[in-house]
C-alpha atoms as one frame of an Amber mdcrd trajectory, in Angstrom:
protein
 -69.978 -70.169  23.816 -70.712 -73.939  23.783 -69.759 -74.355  27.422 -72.788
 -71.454  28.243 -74.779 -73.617  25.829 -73.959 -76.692  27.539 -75.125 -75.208
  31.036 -77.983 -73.578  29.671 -79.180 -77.163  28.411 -78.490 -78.149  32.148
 -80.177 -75.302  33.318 -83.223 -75.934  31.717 -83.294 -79.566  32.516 -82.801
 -78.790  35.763 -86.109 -76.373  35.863 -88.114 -79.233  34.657 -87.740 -80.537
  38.591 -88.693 -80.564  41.467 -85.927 -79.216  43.504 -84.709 -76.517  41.006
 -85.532 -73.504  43.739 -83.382 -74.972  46.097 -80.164 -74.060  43.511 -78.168
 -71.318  43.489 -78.464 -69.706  40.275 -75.196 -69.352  38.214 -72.777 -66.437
  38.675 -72.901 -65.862  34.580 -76.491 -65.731  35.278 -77.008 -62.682  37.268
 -74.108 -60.627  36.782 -70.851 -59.473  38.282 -72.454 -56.502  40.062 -74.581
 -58.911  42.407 -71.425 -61.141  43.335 -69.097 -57.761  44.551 -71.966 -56.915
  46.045 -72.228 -59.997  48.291 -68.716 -59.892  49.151 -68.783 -56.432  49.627
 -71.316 -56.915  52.624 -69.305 -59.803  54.030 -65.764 -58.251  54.054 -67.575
 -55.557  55.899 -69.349 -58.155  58.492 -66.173 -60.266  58.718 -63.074 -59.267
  57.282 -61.353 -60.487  53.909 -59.175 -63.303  55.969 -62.643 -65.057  57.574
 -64.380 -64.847  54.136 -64.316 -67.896  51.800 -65.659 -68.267  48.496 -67.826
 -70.829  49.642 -69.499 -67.574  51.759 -69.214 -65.297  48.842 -71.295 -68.192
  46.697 -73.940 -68.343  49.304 -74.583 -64.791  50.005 -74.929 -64.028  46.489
 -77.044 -67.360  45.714 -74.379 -68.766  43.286 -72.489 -72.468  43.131 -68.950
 -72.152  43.913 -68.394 -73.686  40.900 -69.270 -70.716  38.041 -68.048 -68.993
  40.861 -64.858 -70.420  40.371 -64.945 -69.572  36.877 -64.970 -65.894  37.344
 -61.993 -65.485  39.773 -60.007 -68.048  41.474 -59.768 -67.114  44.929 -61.187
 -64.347  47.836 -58.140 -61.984  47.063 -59.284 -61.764  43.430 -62.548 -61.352
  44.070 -62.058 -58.420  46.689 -59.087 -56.633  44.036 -61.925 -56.960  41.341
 -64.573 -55.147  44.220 -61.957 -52.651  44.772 -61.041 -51.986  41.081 -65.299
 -51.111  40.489 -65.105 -48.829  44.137 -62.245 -46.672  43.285 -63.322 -46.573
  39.312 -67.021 -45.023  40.560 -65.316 -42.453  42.662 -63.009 -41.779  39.693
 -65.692 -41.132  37.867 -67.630 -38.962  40.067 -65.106 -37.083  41.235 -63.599
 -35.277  37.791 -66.398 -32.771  37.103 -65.949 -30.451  33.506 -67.454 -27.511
  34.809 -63.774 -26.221  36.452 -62.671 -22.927  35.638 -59.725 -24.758  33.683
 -57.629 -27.943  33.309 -55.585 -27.447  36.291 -58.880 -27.156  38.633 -60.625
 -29.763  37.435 -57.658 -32.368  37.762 -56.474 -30.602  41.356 -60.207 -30.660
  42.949 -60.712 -34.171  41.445 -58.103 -35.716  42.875 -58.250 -34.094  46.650
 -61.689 -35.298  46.067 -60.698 -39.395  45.836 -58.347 -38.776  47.985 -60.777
 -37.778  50.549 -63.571 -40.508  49.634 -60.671 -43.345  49.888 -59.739 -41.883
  53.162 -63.059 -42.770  54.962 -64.556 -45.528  52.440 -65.959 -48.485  54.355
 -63.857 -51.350  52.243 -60.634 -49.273  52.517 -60.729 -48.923  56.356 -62.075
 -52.241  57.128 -58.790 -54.236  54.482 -56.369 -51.586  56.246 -57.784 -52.866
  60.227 -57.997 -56.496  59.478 -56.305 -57.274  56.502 -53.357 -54.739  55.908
 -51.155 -57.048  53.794 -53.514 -57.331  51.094 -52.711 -54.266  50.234 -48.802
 -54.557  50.447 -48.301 -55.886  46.897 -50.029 -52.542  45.615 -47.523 -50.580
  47.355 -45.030 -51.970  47.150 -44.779 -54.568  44.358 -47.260 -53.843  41.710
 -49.650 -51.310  40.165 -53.122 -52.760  40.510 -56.494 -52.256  37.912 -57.397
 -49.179  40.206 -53.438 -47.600  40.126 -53.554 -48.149  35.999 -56.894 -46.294
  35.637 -55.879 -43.513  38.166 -53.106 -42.473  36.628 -54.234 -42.523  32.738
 -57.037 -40.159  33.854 -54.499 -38.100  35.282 -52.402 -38.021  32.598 -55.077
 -37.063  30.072 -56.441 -33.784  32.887 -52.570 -32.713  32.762 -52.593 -32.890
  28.817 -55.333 -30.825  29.054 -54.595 -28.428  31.258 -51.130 -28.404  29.729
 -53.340 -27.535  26.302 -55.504 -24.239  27.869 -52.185 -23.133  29.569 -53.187
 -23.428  33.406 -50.577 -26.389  33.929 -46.603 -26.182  33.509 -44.460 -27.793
  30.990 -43.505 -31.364  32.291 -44.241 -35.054  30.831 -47.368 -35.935  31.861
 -46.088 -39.716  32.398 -43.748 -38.298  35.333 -45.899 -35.483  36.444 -48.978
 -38.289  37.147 -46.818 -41.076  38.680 -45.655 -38.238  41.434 -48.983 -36.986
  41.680 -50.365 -40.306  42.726 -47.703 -41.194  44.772 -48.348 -38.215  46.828
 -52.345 -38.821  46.754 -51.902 -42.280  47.932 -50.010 -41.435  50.938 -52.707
 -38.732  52.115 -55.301 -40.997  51.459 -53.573 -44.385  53.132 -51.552 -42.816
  55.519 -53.730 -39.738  56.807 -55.024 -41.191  59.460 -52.298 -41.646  61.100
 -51.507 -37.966  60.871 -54.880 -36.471  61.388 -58.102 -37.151  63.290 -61.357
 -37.353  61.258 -62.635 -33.640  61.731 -58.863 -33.024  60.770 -59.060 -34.372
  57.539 -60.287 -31.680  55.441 -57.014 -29.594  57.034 -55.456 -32.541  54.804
 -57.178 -31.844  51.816 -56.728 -28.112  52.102 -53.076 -28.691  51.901 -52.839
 -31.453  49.201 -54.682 -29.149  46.839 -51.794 -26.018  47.913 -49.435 -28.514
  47.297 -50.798 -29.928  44.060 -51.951 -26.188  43.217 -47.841 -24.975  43.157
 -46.383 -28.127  42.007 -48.452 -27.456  38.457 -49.094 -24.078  37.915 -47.024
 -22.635  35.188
């Protein structure tokens, strides 16, 4: 709190200037949402490898230094962009008006499966800048990974509570279903052409469909 303070006091002695337009205003200043945006735009324009955070300040109109104190480097900047894509379509997707527990967690997760398939950021990391993502699969579970499969734990619980999904820990029953969801939505281009895709999702949710019905 007394370091804000302490900028704040800079801030405003700053204003009292002449050449206090010509600064970029502080990344604690206008929010998160504006900064993924920026680099949002440029990983699209340029790729994740050509991007610096030097070009991440100055299309959001920030210094690099409160930058700096936010993330500390380009591939923690674009993991934080990718944690906020893939937590809006997570939210979007899981509607409550299913006729039961089993639909609703079946439909929503064909349904980020298919919006990760075609989104802009995921196609443009996997053609320029595939080994960003190698630690994810590989390695690690990232932000996105962790929230995926705790909402898909709690839809099995509940379909496992109205009857419509089998017996079966929900821990193990999650893990396999996102395993199989991220290789559709990574992978399925290589097996299918765009106007194939929904062939894809037709037969994830058969798949998903058998593997949980009771």
């Amino acid at each position: 709190m007394s370091q804000r303070s302490s900028e704040s006091a800079q801030e405003a002695g700053a204003q009292a200037g002449s050449e206090t337009s010509t600064r970029p205003t502080p990344a604690n200043a206008i929010g998160e949402e504006r900064i993924l945006d920026a680099a949002y735009e440029l990983l699209l324009a340029i790729g994740m490898r050509r991007m610096t955070m030097a070009d991440i300040a100055r299309h959001a109109e920030v210094s690099r230094a409160t930058l700096y104190r936010r993330w500390p480097n380009v591939q923690a900047v674009v993991a934080a962009l990718m944690t906020r894509e893939w937590t809006t379509a997570l939210m979007s997707a899981f509607q409550p008006d299913a006729v039961d527990g089993r639909a609703r967690l079946v439909e929503g997760v064909v349904e980020v499966v298919a919006q990760t398939r075609v989104h802009p950021l995921m196609r443009k990391i996997i053609e320029l800048d595939p080994e960003f993502l190698t630690p994810y699969l590989l390695e690690r579970r990232g932000s996105s990974t962790v929230a995926h499969l705790a909402l898909v734990e709690e839809g099995l619980k509940a379909g496992q509570a109205d009857g419509s999904i089998r017996d079966g820990d929900p821990v193990w029953l999650a893990r396999q279903i996102i395993l199989v969801s991220l290789a559709s939505a990574v992978s399925g281009p290589v097996m299918a052409s765009p106007d194939e895709y929904p062939k894809l999702d037709e037969e994830l949710r058969a798949m998903l469909t058998r593997y949980l019905t009771p």
